[in-house]
FILO-394688 format. One record per residue: residue number from 0; residue in one letter; y, z, x of N, C-alpha, C, O in turn. Coordinates in Angstrom, 3 decimals. Layout:
! residues N
num  residuo  nnorth  nup  neast  canorth  caup  caeast  cnorth  cup  ceast  onorth  oup  oeast
NUM  A  Y  Z  X  Y  Z  X  Y  Z  X  Y  Z  X
...
***
This chain:
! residues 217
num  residuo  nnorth  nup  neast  canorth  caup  caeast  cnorth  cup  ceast  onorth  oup  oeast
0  X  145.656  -167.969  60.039  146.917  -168.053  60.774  147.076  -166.905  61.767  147.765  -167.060  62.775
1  X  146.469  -165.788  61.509  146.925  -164.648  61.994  146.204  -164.507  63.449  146.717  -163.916  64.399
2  X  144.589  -165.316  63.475  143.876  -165.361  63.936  144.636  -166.543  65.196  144.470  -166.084  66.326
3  X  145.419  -167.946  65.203  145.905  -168.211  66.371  147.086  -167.065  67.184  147.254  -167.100  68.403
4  X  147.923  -165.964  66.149  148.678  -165.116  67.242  147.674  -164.589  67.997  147.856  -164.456  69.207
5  X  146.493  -164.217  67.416  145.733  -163.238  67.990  145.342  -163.681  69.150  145.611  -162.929  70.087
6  X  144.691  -164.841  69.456  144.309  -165.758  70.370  145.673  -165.815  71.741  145.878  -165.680  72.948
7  X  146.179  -166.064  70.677  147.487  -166.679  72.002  147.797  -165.277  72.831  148.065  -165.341  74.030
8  X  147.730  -163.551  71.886  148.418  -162.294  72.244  147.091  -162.028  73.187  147.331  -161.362  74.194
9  X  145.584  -162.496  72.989  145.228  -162.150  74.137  144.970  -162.839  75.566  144.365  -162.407  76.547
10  X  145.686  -164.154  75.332  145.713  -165.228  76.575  147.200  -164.299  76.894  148.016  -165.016  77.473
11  X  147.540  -163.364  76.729  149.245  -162.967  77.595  150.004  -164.009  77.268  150.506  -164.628  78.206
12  X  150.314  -164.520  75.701  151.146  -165.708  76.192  152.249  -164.783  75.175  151.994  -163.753  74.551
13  X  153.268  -165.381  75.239  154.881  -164.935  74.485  154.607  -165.343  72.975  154.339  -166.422  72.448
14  X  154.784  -164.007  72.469  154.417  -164.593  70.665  155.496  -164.747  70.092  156.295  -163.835  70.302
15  X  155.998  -165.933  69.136  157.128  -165.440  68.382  156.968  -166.352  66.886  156.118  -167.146  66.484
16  X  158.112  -165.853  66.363  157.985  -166.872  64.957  159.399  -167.439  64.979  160.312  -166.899  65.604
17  X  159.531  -168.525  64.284  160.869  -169.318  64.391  160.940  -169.598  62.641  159.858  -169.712  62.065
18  X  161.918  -169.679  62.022  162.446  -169.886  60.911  163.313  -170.753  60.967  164.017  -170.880  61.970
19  X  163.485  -171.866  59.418  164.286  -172.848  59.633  164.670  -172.964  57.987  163.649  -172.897  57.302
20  X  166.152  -173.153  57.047  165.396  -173.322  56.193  167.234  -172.745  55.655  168.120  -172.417  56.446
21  X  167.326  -172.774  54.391  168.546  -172.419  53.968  168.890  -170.748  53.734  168.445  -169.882  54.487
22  X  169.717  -170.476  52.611  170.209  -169.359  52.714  168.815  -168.101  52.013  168.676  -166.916  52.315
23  X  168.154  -168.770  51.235  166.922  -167.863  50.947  165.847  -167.263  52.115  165.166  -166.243  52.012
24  X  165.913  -168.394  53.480  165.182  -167.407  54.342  166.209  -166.765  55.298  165.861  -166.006  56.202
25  X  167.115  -167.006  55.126  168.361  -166.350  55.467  168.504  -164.923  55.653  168.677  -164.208  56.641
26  X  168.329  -164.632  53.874  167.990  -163.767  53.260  169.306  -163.113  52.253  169.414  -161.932  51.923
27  X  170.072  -164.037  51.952  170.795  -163.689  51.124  170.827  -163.165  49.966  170.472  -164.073  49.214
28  X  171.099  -161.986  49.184  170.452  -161.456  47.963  170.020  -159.843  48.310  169.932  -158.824  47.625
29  X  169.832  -160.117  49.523  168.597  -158.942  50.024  170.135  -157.831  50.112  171.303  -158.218  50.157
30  X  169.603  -156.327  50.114  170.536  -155.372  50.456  170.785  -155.316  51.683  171.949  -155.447  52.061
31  X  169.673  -155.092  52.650  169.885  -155.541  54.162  168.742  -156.739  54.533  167.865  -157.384  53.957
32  X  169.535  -156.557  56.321  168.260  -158.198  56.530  166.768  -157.882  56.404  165.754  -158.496  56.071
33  X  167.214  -156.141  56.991  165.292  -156.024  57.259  164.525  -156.024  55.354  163.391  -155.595  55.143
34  X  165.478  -156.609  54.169  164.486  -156.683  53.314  164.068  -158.254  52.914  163.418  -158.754  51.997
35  X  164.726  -158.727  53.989  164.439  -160.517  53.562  162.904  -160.968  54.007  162.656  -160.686  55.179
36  X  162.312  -161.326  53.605  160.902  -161.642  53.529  160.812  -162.779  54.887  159.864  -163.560  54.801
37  X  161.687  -162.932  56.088  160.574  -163.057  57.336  160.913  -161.774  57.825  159.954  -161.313  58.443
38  X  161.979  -160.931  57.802  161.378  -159.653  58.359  160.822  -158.961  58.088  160.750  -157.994  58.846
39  X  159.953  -158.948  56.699  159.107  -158.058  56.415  157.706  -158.795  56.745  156.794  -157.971  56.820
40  X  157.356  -159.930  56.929  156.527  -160.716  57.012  156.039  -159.983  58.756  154.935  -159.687  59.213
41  X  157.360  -159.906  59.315  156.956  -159.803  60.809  156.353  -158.231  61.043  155.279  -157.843  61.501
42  X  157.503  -157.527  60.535  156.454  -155.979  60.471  155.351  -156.240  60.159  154.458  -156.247  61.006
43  X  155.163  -156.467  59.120  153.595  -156.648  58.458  152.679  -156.847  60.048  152.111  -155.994  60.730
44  X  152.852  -158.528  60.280  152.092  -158.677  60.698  152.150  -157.784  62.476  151.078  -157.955  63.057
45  X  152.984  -157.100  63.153  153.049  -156.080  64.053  152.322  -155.356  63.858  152.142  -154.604  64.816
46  X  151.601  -155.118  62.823  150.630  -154.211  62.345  148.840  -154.639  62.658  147.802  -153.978  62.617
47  X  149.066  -155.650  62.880  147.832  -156.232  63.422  147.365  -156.184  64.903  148.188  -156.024  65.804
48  X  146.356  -156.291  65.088  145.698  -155.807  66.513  146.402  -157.076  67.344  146.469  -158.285  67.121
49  X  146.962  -156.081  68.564  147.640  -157.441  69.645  148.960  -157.931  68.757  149.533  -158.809  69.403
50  X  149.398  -157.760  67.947  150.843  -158.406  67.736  151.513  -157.021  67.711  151.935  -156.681  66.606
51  X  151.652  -156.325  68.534  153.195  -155.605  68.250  153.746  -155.800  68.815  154.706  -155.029  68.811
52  X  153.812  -157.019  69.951  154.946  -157.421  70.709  155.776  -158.449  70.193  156.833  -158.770  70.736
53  X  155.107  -159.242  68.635  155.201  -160.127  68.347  157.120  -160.111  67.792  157.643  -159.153  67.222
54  X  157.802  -161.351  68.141  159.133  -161.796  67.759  159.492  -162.335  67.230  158.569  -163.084  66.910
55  X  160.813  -162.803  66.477  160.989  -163.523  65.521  163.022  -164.088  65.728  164.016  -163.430  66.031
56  X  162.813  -165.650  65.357  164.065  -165.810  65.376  164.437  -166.554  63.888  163.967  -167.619  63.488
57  X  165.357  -165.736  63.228  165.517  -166.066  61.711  167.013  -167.055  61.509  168.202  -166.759  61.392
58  X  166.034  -168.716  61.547  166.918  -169.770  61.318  167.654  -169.910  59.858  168.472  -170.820  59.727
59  X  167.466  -169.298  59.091  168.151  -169.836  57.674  169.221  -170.119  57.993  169.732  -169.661  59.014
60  X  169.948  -171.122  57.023  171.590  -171.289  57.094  171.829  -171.487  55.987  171.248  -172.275  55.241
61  X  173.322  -170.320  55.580  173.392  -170.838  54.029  174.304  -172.273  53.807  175.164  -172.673  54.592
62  X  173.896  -172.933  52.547  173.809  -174.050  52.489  173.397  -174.797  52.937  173.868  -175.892  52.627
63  X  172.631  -174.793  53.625  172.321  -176.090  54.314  171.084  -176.558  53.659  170.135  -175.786  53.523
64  X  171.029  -178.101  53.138  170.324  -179.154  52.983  168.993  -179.695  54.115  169.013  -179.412  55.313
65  X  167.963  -180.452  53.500  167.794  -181.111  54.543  168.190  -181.790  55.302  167.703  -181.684  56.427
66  X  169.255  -182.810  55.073  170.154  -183.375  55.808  171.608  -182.652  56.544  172.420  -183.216  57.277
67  X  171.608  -181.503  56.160  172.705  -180.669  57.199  171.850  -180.551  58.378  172.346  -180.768  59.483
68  X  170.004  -180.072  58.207  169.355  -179.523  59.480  168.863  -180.480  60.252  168.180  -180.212  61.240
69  X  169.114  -181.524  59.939  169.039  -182.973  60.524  170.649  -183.154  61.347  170.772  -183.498  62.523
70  X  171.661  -182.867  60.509  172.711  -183.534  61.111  173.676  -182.580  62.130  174.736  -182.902  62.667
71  X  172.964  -181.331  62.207  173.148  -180.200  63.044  172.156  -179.744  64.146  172.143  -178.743  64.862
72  X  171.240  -180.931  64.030  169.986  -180.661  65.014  169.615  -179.391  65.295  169.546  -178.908  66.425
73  X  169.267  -178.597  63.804  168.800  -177.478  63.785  166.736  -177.629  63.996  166.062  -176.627  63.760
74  X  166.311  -178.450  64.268  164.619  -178.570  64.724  164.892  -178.460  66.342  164.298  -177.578  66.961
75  X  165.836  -179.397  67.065  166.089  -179.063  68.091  166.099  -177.446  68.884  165.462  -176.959  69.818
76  X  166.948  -177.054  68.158  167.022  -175.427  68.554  165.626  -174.537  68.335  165.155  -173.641  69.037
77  X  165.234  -175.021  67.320  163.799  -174.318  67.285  162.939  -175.045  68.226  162.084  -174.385  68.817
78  X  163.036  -176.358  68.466  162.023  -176.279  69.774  162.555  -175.857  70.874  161.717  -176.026  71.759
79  X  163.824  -175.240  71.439  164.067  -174.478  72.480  163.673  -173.009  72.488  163.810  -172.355  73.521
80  X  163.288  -172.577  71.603  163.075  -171.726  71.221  161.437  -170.964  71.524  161.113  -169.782  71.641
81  X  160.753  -172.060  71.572  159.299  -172.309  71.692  158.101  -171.124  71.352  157.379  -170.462  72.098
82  X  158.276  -171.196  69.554  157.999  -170.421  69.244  156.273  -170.590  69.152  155.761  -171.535  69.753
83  X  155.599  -169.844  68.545  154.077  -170.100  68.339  153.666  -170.662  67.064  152.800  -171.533  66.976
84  X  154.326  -170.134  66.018  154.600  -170.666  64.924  155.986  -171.131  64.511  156.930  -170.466  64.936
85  X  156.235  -172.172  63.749  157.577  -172.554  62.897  157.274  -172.420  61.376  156.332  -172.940  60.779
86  X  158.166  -171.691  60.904  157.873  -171.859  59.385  159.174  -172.523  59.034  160.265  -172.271  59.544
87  X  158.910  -173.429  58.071  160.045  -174.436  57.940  160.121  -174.631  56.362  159.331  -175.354  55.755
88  X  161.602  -173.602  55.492  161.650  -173.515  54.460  162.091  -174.721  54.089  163.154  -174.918  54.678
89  X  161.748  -175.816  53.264  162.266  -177.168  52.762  164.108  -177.097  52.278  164.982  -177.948  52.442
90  X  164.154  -176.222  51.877  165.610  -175.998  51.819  166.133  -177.198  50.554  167.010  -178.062  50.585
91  X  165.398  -176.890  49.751  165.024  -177.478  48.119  166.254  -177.305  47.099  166.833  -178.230  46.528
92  X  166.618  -175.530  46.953  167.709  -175.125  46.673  169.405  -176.033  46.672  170.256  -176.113  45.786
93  X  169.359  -176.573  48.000  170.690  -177.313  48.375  170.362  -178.612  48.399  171.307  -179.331  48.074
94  X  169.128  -179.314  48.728  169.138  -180.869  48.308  169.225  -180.808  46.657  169.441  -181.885  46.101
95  X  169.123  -180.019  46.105  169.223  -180.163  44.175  170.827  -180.039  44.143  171.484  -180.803  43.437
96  X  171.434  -179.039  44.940  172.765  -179.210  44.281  173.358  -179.863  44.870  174.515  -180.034  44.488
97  X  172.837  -180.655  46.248  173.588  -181.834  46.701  173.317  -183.348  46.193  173.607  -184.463  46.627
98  X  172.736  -182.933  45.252  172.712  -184.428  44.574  171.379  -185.553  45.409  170.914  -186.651  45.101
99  X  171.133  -184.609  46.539  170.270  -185.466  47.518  168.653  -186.297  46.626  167.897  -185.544  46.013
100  X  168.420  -187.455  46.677  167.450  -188.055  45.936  166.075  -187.481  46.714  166.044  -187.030  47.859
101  X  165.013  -187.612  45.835  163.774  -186.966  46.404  163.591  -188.124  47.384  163.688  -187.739  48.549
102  X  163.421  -189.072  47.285  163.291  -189.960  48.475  163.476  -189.578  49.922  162.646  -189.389  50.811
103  X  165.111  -189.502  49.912  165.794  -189.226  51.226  165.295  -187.821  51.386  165.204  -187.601  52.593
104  X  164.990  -186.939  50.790  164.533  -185.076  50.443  163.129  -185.382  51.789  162.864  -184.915  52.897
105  X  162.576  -186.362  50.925  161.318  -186.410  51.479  161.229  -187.029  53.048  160.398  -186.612  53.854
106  X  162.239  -188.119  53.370  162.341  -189.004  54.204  163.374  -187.313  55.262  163.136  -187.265  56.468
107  X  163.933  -186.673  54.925  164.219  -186.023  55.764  163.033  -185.092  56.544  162.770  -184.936  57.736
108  X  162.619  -184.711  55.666  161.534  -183.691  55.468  160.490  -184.465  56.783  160.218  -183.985  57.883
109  X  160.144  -185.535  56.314  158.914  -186.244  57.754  160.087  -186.194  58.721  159.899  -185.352  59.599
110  X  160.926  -186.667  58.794  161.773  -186.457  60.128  161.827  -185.442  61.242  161.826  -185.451  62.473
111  X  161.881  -184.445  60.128  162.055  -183.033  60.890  160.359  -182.562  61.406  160.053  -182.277  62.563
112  X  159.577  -182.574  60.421  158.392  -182.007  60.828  158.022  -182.855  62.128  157.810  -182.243  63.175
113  X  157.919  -184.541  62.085  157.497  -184.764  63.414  158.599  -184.545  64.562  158.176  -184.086  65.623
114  X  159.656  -184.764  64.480  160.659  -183.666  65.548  160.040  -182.747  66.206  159.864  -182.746  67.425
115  X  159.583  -181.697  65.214  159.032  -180.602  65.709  157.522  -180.444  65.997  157.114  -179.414  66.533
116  X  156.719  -181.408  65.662  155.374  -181.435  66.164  155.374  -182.332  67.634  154.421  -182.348  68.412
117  X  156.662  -183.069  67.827  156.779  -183.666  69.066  157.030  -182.845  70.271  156.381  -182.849  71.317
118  X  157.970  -182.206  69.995  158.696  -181.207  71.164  158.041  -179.808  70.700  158.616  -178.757  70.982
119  X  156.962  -179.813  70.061  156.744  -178.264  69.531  154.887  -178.756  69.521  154.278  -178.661  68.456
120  X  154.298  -179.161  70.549  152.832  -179.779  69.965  151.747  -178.763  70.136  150.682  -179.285  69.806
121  X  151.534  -177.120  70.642  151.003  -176.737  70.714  151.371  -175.422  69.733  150.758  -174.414  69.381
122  X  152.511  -175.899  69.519  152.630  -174.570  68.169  152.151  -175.345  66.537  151.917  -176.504  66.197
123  X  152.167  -173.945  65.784  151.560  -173.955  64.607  152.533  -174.261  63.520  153.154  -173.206  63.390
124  X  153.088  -175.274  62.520  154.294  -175.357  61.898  153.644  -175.636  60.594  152.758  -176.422  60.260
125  X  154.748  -174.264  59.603  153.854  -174.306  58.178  155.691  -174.909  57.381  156.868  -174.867  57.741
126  X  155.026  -175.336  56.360  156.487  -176.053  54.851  155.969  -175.044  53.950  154.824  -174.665  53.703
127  X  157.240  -174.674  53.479  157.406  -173.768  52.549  158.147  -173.771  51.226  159.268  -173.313  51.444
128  X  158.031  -174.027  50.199  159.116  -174.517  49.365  159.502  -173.220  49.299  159.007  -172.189  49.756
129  X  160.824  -173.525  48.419  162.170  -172.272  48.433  161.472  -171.622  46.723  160.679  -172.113  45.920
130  X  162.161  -170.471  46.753  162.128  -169.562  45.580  162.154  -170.297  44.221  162.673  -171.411  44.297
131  X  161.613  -169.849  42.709  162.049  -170.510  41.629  163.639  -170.259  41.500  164.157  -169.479  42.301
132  X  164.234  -170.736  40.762  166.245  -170.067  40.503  165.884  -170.292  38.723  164.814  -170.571  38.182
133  X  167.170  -170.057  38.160  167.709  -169.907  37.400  168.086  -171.557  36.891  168.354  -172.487  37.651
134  X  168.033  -171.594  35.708  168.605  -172.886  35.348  168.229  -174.474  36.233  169.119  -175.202  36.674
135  X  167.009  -174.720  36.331  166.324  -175.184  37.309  166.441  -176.371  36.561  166.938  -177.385  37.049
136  X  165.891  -176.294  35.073  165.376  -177.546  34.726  166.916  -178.273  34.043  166.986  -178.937  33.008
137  X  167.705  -178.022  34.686  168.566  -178.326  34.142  169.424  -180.039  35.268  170.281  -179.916  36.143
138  X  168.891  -181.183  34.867  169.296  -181.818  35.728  170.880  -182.401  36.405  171.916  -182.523  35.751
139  X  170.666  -182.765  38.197  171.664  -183.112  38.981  172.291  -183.773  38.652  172.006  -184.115  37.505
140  X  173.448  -184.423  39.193  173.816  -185.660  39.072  173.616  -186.993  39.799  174.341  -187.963  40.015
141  X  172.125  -186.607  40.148  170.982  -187.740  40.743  170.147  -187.681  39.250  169.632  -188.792  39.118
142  X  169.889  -187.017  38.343  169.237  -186.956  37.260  168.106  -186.420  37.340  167.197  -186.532  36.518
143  X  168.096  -185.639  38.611  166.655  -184.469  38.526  166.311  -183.375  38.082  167.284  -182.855  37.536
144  X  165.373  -182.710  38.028  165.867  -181.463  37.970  165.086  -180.312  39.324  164.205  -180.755  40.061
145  X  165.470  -179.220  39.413  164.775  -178.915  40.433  163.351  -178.458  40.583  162.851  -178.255  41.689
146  X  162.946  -178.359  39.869  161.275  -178.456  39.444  160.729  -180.103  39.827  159.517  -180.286  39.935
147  X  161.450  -180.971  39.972  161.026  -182.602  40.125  161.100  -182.401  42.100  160.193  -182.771  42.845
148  X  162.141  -181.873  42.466  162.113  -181.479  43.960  160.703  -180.868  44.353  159.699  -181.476  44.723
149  X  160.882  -179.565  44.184  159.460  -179.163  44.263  158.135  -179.571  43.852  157.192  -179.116  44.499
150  X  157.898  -180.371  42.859  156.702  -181.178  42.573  156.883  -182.222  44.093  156.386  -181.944  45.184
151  X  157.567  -183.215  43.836  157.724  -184.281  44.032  157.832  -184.045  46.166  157.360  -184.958  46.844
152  X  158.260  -183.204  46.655  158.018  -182.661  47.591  156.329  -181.807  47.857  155.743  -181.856  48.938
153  X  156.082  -181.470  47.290  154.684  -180.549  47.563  154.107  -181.857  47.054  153.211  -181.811  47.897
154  X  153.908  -182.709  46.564  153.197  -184.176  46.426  153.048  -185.008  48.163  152.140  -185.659  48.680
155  X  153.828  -184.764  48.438  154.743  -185.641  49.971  153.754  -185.260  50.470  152.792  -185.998  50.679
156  X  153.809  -183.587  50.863  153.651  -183.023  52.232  152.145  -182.517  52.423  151.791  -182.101  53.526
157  X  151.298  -182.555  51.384  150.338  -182.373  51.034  149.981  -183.699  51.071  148.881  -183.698  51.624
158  X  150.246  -184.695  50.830  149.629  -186.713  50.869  149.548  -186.431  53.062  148.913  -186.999  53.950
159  X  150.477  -185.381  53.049  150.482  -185.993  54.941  149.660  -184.725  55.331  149.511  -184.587  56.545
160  X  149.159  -183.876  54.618  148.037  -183.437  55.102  149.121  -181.856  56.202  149.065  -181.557  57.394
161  X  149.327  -181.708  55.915  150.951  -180.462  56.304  150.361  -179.382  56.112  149.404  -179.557  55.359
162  X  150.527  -177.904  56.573  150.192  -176.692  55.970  151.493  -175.929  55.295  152.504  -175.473  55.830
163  X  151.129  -175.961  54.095  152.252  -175.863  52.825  151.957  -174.411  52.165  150.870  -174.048  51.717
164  X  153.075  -173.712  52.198  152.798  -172.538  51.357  153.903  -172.700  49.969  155.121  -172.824  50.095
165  X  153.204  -172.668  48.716  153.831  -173.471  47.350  154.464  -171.346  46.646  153.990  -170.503  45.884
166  X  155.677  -171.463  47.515  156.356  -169.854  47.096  156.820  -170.049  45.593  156.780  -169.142  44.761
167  X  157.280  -171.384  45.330  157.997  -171.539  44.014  156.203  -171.225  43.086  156.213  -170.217  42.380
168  X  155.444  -171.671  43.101  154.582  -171.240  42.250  153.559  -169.971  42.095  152.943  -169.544  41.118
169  X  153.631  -169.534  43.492  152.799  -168.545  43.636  153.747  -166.870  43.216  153.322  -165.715  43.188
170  X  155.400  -167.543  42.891  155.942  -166.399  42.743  155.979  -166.544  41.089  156.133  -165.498  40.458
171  X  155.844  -167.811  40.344  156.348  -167.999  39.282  154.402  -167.346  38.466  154.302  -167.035  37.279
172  X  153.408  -167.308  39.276  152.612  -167.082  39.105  152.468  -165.085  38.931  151.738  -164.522  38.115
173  X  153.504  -164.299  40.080  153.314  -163.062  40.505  153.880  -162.752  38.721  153.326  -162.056  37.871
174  X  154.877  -163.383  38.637  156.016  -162.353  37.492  155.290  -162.569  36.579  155.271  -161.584  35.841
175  X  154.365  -163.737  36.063  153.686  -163.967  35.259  152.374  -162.775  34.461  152.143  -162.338  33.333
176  X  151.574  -162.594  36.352  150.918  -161.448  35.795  151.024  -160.236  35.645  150.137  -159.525  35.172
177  X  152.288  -159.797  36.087  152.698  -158.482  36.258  153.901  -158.737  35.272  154.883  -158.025  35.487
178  X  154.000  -159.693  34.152  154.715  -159.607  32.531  156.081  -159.472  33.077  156.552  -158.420  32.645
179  X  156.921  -160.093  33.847  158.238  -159.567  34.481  158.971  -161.247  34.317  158.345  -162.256  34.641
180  X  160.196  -161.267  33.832  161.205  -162.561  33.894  161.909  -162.759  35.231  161.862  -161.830  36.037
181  X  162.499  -163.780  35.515  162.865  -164.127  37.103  164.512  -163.571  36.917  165.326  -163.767  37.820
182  X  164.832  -162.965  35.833  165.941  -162.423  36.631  165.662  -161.238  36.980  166.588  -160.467  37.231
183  X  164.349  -160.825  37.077  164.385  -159.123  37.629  163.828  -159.087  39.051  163.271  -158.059  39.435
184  X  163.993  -160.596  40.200  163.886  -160.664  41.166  164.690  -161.683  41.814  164.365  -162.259  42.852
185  X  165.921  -161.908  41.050  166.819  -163.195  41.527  168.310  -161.108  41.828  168.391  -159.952  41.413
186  X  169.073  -162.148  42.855  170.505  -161.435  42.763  171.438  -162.194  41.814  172.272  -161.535  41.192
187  X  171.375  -163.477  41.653  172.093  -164.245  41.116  171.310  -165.122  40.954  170.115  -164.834  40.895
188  X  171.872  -166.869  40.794  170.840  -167.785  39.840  170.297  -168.138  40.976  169.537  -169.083  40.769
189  X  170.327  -167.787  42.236  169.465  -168.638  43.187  169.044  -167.333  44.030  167.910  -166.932  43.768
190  X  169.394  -166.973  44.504  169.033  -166.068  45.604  168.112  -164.700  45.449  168.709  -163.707  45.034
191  X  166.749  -164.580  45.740  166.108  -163.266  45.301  167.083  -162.250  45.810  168.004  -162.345  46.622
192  X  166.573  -161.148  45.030  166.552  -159.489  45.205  165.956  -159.124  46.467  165.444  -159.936  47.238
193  X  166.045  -157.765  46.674  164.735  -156.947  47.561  163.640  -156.893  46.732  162.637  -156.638  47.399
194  X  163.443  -157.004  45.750  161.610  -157.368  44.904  162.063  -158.788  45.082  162.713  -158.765  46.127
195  X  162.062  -159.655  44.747  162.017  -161.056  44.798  161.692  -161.529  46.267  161.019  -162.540  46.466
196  X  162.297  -160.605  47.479  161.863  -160.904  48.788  160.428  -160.043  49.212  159.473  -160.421  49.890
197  X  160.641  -158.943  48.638  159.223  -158.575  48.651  157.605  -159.317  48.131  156.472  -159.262  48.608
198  X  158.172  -159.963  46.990  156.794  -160.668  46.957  156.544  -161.919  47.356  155.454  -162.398  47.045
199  X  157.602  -162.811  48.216  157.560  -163.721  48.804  157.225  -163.353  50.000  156.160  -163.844  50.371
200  X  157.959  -162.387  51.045  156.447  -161.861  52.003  155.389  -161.458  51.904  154.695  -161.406  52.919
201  X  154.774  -160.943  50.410  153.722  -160.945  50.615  152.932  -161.794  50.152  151.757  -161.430  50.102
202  X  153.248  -163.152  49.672  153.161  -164.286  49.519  153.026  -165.343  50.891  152.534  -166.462  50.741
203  X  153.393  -164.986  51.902  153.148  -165.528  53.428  152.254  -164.265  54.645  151.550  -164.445  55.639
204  X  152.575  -163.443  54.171  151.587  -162.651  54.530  150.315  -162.590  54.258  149.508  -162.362  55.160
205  X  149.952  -162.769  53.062  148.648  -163.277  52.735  147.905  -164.620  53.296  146.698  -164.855  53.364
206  X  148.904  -165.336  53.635  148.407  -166.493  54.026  148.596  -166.568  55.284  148.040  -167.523  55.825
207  X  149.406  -165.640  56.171  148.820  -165.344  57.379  147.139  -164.572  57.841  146.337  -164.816  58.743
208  X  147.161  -163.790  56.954  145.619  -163.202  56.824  144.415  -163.387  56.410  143.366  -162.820  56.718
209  X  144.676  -164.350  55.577  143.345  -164.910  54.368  143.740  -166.415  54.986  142.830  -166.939  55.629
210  X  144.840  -167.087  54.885  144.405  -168.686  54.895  145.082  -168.767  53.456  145.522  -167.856  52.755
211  X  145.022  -170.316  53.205  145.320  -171.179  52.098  144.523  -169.920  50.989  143.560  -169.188  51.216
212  X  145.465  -170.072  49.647  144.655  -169.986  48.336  143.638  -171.241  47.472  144.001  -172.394  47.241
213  X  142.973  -170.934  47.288  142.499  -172.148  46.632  142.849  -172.544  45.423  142.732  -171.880  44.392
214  X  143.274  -173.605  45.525  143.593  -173.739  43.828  142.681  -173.881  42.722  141.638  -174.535  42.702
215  X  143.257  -173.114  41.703  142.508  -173.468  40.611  142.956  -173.960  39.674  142.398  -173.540  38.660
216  X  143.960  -174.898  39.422  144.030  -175.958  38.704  143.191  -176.919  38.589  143.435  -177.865  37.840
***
């Protein structure tokens, strides 16, 4: 990933990153913004040869659903925006407490991505699922629970062949090996900490630098 800014920073072209996505890339939780994990994502990567000019416009909105960023033509604004990359948080969190069915979750979800691969065709656009929370498996009043979102979504977007970074597992994976429970990186039942945003940038940071993990399941 890091390797198309690089490309584009030495064609002189305008680098930036665009964010889309609810109140977790927002960064709600965090003490300030600069600890929400796309601005630490962006330092980071300023640190790399040819990106220190690199920019960033941080779309989160709290609450918002997939169907709020549909019905607010929030993909729109990011393709005015015309960034180099889009990272586009699924915004998982608020279709669970909106009752929204994985169906329509999913049927929003292709909506938006080709939106933005239409009016956005030479930029790079990654899906991101949202943070683990608190009381997850505890089902909607669609009868899900939010672990069925995130499966049942990373099933979708991965069948369409998407570049997907899976944060709900790769974080549920971090606390795991470093022996730590998720409330010692949540602020409350949904929203990380400054550690909880810390290892979710470096959870996209890595995969700006290395590429995909491979799975080993």
């Amino acid at each position: 990933m890091v390797k198309t800014l690089e490309y584009e920073a030495a064609h002189n072209k305008a680098l930036s990153i665009s964010t889309m996505g609810s109140s977790v890339t927002g960064g709600m939780g965090a003490s300030q913004k600069e600890k929400n994990w796309v601005s630490q994502l962006v330092q980071a990567l300023k640190k790399q040869p040819g990106l220190s000019g690199l920019q960033f416009n941080n779309g989160g909105i709290n609450g918002f659903s997939t169907q709020n960023l549909i019905d607010h033509q929030i993909p729109d604004r990011i393709i005015r925006q015309k960034p180099t990359v889009v990272l586009f948080e699924t915004s998982l969190l608020n279709d669970y407490l909106q009752n929204i069915t994985i169906e329509t979750t999913n049927k929003n979800i292709e909506t938006i991505v080709n939106r933005l691969k239409q009016g956005l065709p030479e930029s790079r656009i990654v899906l991101l699922s949202p943070n683990p929370r608190r009381h997850g498996e505890v089902k909607n009043k669609a009868g899900l629970t939010y672990e069925d979102y995130i499966q049942g979504t990373k099933a979708f977007i991965e069948k369409n062949g998407w570049e997907y970074i899976d944060i709900y597992k790769e974080m549920n994976e971090t606390l795991a090996k470093n022996k730590m429970n998720l409330d010692q990186v949540l602020s409350d039942a949904t929203h990380p900490n400054d550690e909880g945003y810390e290892i979710w940038a470096k959870i996209v940071t890595e995969y700006f630098l290395k590429g995909p993990k491979q799975d080993t399941e």
